[in-house]
PDB file of N, CA, C and O in Angstrom:
ATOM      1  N   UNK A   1     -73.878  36.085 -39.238  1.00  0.00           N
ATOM      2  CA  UNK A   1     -73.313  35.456 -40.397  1.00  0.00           C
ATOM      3  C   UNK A   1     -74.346  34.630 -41.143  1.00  0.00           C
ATOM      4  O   UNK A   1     -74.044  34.022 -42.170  1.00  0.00           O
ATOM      5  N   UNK A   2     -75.823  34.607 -40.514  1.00  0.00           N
ATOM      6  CA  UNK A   2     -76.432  33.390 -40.961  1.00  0.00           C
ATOM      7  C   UNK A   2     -75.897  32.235 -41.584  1.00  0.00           C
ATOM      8  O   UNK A   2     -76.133  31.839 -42.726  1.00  0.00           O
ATOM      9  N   UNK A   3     -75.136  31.719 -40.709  1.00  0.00           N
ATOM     10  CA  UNK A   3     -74.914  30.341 -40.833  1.00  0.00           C
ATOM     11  C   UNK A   3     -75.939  29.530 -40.137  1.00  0.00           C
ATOM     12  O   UNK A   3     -76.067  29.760 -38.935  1.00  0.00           O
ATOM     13  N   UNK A   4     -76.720  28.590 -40.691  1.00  0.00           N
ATOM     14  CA  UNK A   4     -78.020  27.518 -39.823  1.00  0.00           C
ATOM     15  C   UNK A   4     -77.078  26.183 -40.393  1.00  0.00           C
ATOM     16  O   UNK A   4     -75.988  25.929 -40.906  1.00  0.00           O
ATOM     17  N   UNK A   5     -78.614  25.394 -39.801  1.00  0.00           N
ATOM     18  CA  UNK A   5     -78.405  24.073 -40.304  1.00  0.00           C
ATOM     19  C   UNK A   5     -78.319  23.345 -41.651  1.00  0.00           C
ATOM     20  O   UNK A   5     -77.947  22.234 -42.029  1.00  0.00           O
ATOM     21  N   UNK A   6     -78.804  24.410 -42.190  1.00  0.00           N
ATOM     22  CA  UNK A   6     -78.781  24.341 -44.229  1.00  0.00           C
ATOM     23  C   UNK A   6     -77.613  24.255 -44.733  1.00  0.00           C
ATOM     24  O   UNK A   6     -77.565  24.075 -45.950  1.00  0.00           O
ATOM     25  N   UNK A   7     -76.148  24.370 -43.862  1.00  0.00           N
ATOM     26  CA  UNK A   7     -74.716  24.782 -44.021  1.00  0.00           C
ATOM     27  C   UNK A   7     -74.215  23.640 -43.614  1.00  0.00           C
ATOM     28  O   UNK A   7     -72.988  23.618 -43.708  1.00  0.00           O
ATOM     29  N   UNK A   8     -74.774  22.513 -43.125  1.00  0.00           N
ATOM     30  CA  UNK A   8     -74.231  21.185 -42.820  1.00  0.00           C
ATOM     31  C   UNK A   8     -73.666  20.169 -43.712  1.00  0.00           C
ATOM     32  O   UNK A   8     -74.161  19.637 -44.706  1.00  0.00           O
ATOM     33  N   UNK A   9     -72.500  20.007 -43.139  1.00  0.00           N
ATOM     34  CA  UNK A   9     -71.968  19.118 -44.707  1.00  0.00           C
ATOM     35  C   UNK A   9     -71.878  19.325 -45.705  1.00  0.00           C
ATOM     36  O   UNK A   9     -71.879  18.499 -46.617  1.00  0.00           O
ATOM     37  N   UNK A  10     -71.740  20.913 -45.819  1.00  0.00           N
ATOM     38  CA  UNK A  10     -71.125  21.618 -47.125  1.00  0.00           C
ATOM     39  C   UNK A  10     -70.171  21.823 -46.748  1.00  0.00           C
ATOM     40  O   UNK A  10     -69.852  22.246 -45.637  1.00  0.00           O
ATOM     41  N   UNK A  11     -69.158  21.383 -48.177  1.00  0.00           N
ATOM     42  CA  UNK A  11     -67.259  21.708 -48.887  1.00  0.00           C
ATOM     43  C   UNK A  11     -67.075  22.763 -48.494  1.00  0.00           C
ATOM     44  O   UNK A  11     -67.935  23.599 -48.771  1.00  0.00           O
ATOM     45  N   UNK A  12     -65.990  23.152 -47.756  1.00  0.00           N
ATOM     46  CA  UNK A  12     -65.908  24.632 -47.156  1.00  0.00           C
ATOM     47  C   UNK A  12     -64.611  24.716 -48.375  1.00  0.00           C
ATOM     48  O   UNK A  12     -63.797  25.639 -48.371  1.00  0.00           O
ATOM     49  N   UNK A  13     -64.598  24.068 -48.960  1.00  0.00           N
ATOM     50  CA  UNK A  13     -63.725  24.842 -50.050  1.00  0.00           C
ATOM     51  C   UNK A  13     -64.706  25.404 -51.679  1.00  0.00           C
ATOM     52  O   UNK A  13     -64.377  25.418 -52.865  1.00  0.00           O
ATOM     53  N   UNK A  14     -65.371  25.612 -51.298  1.00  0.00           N
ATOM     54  CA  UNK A  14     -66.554  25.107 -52.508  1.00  0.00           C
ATOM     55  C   UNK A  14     -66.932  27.292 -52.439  1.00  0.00           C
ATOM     56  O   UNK A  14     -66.414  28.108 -51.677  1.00  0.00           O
ATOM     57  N   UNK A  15     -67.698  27.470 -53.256  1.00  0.00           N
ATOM     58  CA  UNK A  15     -68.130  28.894 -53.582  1.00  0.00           C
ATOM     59  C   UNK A  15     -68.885  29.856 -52.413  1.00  0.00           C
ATOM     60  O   UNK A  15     -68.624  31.052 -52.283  1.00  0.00           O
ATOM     61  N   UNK A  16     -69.824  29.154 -51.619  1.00  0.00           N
ATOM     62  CA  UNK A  16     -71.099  29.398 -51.235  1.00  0.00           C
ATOM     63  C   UNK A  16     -70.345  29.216 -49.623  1.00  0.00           C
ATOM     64  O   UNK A  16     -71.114  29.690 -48.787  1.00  0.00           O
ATOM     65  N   UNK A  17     -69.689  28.932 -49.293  1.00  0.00           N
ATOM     66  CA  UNK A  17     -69.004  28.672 -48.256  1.00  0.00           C
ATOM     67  C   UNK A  17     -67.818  28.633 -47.401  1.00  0.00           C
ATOM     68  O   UNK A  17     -68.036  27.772 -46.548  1.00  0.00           O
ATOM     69  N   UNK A  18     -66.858  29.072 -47.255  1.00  0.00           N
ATOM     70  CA  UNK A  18     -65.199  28.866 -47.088  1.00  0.00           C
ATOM     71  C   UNK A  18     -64.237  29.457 -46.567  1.00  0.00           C
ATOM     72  O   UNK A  18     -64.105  30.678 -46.482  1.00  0.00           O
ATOM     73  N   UNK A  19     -63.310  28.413 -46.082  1.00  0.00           N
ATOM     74  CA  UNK A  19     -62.283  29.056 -44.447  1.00  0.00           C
ATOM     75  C   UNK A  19     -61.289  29.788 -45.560  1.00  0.00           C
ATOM     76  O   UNK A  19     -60.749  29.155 -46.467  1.00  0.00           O
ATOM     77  N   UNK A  20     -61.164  30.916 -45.399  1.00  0.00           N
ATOM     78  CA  UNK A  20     -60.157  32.103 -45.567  1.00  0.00           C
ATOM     79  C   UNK A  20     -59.260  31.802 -45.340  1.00  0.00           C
ATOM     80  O   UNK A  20     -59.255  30.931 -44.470  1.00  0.00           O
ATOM     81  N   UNK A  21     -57.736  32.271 -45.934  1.00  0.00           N
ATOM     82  CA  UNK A  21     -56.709  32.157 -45.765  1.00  0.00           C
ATOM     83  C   UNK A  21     -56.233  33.744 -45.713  1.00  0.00           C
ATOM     84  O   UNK A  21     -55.897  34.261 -46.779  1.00  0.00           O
ATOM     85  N   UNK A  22     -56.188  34.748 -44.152  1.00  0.00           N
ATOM     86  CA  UNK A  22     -55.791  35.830 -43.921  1.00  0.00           C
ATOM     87  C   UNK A  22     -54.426  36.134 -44.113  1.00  0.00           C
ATOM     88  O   UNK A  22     -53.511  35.453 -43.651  1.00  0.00           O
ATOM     89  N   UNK A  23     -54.239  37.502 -45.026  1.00  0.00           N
ATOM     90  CA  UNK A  23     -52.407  37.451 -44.621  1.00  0.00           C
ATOM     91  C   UNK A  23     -52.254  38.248 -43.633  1.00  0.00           C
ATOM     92  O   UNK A  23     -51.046  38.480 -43.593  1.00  0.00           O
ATOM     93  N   UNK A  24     -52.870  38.910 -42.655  1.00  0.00           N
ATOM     94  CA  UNK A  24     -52.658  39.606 -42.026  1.00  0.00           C
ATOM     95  C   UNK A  24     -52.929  38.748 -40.264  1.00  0.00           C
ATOM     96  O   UNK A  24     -53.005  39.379 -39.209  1.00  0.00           O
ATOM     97  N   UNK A  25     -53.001  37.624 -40.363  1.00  0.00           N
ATOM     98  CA  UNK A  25     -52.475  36.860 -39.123  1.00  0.00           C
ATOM     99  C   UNK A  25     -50.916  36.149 -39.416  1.00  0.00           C
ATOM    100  O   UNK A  25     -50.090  36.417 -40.289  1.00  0.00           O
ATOM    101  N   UNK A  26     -50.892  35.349 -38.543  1.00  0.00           N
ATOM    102  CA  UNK A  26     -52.298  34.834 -37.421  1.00  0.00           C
ATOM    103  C   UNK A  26     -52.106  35.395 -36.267  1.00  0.00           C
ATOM    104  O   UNK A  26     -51.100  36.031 -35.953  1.00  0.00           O
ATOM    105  N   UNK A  27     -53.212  35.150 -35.476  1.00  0.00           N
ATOM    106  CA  UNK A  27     -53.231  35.891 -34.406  1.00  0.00           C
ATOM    107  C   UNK A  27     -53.008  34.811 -33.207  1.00  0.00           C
ATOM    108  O   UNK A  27     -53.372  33.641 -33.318  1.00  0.00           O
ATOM    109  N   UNK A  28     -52.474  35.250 -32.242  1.00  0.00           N
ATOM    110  CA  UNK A  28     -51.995  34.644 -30.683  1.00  0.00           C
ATOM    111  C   UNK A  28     -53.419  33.844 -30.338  1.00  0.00           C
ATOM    112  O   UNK A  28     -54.432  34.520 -30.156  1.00  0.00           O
ATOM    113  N   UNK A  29     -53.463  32.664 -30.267  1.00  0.00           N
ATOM    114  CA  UNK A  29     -54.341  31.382 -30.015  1.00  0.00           C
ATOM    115  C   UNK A  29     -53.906  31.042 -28.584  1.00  0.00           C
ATOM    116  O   UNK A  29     -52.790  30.708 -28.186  1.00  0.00           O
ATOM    117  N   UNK A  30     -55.717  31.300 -27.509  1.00  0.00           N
ATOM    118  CA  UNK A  30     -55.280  30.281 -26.537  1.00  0.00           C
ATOM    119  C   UNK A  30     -55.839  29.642 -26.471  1.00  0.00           C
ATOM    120  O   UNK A  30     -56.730  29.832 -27.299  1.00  0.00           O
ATOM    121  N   UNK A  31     -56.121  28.103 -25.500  1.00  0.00           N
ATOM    122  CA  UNK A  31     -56.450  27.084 -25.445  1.00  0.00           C
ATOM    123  C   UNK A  31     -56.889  26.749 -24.006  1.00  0.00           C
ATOM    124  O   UNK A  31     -55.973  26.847 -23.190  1.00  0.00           O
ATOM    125  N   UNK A  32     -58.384  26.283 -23.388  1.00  0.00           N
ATOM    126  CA  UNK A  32     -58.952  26.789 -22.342  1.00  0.00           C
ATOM    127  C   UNK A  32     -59.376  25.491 -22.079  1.00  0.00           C
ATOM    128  O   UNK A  32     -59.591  25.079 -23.219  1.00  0.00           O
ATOM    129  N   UNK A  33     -59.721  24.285 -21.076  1.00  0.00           N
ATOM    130  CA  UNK A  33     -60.967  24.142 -20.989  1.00  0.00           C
ATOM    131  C   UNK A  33     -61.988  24.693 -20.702  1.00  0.00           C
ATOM    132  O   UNK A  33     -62.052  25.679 -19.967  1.00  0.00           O
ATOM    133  N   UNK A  34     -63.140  24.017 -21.356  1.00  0.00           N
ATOM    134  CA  UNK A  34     -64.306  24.877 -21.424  1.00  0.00           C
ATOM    135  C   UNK A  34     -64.916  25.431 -19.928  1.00  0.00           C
ATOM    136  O   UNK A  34     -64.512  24.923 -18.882  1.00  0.00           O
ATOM    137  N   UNK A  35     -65.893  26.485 -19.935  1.00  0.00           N
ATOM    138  CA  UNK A  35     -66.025  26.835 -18.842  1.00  0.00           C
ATOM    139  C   UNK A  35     -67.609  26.192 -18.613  1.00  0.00           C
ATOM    140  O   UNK A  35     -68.248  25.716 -19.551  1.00  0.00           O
ATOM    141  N   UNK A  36     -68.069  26.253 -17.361  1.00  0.00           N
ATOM    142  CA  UNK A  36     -69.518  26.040 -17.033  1.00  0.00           C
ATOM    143  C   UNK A  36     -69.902  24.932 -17.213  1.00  0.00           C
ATOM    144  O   UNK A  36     -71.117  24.784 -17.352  1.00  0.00           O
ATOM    145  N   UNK A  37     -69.032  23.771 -17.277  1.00  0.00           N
ATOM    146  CA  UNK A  37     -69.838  22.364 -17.462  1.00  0.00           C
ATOM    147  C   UNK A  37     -68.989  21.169 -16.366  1.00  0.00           C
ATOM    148  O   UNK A  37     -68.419  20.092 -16.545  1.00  0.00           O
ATOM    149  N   UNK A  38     -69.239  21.921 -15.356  1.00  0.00           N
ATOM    150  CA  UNK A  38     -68.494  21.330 -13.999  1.00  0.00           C
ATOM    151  C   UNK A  38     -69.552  19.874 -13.635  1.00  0.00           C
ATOM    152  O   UNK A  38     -68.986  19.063 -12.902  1.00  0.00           O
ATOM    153  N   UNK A  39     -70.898  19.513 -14.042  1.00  0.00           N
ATOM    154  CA  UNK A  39     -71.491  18.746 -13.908  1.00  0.00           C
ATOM    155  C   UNK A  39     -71.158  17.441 -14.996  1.00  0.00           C
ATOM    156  O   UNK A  39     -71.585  16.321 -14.715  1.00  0.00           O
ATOM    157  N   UNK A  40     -70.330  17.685 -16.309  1.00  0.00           N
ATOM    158  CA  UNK A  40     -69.846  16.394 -17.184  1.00  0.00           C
ATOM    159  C   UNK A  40     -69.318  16.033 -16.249  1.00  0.00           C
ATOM    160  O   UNK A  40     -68.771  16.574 -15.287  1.00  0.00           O
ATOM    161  N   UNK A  41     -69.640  14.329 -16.806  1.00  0.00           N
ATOM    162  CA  UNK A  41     -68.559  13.496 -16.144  1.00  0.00           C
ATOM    163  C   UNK A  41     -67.302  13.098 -16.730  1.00  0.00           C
ATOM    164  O   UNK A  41     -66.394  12.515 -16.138  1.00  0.00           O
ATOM    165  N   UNK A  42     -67.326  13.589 -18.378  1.00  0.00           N
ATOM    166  CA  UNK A  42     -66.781  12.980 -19.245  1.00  0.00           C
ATOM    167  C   UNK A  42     -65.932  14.101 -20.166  1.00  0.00           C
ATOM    168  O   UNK A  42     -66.757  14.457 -21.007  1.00  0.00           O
ATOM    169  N   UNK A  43     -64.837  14.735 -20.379  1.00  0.00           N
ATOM    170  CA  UNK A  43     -64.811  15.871 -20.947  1.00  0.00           C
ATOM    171  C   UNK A  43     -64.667  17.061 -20.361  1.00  0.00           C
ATOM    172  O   UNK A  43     -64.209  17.857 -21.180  1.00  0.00           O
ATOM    173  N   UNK A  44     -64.876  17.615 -19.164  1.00  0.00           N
ATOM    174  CA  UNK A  44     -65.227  18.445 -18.822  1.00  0.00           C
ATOM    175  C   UNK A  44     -63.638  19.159 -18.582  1.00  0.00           C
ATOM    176  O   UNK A  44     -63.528  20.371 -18.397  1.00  0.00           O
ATOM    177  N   UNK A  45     -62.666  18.404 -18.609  1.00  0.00           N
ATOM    178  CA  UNK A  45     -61.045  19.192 -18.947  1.00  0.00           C
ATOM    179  C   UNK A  45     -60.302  19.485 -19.952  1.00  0.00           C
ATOM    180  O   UNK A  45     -59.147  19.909 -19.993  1.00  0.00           O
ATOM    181  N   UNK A  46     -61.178  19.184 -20.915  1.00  0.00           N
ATOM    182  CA  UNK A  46     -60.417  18.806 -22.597  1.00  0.00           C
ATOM    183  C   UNK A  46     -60.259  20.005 -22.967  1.00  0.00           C
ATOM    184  O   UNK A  46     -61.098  20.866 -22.702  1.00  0.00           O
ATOM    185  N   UNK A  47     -59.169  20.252 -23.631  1.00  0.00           N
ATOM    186  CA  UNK A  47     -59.191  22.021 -24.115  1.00  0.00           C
ATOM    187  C   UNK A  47     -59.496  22.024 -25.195  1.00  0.00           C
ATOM    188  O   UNK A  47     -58.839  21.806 -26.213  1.00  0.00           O
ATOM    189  N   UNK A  48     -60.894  22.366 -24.986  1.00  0.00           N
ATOM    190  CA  UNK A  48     -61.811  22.628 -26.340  1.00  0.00           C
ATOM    191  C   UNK A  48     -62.723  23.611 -26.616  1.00  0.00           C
ATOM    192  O   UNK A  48     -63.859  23.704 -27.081  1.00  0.00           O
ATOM    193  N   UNK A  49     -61.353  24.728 -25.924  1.00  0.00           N
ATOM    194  CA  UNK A  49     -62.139  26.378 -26.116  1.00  0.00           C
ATOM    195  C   UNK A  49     -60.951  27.102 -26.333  1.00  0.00           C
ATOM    196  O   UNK A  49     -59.975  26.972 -25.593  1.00  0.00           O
ATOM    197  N   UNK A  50     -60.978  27.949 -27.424  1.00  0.00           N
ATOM    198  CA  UNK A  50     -59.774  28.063 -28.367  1.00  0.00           C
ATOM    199  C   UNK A  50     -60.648  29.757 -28.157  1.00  0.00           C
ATOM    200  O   UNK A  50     -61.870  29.748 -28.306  1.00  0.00           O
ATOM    201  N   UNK A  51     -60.025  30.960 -27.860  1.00  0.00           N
ATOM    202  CA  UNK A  51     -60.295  31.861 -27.954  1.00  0.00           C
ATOM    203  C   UNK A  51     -58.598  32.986 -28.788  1.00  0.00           C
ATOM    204  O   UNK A  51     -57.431  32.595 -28.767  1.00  0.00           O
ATOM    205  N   UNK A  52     -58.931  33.861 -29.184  1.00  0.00           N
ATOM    206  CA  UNK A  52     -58.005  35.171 -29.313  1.00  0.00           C
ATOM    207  C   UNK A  52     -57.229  35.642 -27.967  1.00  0.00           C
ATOM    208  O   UNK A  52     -57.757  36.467 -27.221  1.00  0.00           O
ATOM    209  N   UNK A  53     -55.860  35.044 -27.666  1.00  0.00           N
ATOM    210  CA  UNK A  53     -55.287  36.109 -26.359  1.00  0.00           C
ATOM    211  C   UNK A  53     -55.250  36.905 -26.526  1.00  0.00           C
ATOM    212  O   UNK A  53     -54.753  37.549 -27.449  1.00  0.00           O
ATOM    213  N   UNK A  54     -56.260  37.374 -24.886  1.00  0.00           N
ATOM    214  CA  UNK A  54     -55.871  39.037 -24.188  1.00  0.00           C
ATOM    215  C   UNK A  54     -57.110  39.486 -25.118  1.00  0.00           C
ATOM    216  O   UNK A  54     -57.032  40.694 -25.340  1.00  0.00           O
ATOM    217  N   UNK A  55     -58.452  38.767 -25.852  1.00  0.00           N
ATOM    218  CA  UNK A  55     -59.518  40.197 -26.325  1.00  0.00           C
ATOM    219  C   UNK A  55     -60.496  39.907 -25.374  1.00  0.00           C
ATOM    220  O   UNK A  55     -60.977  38.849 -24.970  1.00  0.00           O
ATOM    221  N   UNK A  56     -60.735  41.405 -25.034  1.00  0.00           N
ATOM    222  CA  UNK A  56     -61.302  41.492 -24.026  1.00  0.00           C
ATOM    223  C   UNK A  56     -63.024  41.212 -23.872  1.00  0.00           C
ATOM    224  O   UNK A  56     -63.741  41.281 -22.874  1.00  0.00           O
ATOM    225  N   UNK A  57     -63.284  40.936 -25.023  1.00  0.00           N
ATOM    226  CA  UNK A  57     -64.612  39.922 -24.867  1.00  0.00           C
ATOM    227  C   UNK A  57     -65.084  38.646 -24.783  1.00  0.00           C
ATOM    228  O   UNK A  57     -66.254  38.336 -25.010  1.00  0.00           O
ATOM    229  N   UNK A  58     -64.289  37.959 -24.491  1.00  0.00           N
ATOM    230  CA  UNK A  58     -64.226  36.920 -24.109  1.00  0.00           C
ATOM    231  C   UNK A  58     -64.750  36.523 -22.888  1.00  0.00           C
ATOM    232  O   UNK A  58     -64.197  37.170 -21.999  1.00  0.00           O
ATOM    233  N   UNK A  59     -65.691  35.633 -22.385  1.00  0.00           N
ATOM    234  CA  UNK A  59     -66.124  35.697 -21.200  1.00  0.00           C
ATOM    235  C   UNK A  59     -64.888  35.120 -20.095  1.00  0.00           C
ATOM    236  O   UNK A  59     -63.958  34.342 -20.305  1.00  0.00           O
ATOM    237  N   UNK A  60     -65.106  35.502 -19.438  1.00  0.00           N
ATOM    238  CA  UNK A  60     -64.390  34.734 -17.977  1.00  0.00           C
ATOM    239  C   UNK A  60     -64.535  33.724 -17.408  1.00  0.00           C
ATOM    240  O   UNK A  60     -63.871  33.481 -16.401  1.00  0.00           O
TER     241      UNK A  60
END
């Protein structure tokens, strides 16, 4: 998508940038804590991994 750091703190409602409004969702949202960071002390249960249910690329 080349999105970098040049995309920071730009209006995502603005031309050059911006969250879509699909009519063809929405789609089934799940909600995970994150995986692989069993060493935080702080965070490490928060569900703050939001993937597509059931696609199968998603890591495990």
């Amino acid at each position: 998508m080349g999105i970098d750091m040049t995309f920071y703190g730009m209006d995502l409602t603005g031309d050059t940038l911006y969250v879509e409004n699909r009519e063809d969702g929405p789609w089934p949202v799940e909600v995970t804590k994150r995986k692989n960071i069993d060493y935080a002390h702080y965070g490490k249960d928060f569900p703050w991994r939001f993937l597509l249910k059931g696609n199968p690329y998603i890591s495990k």
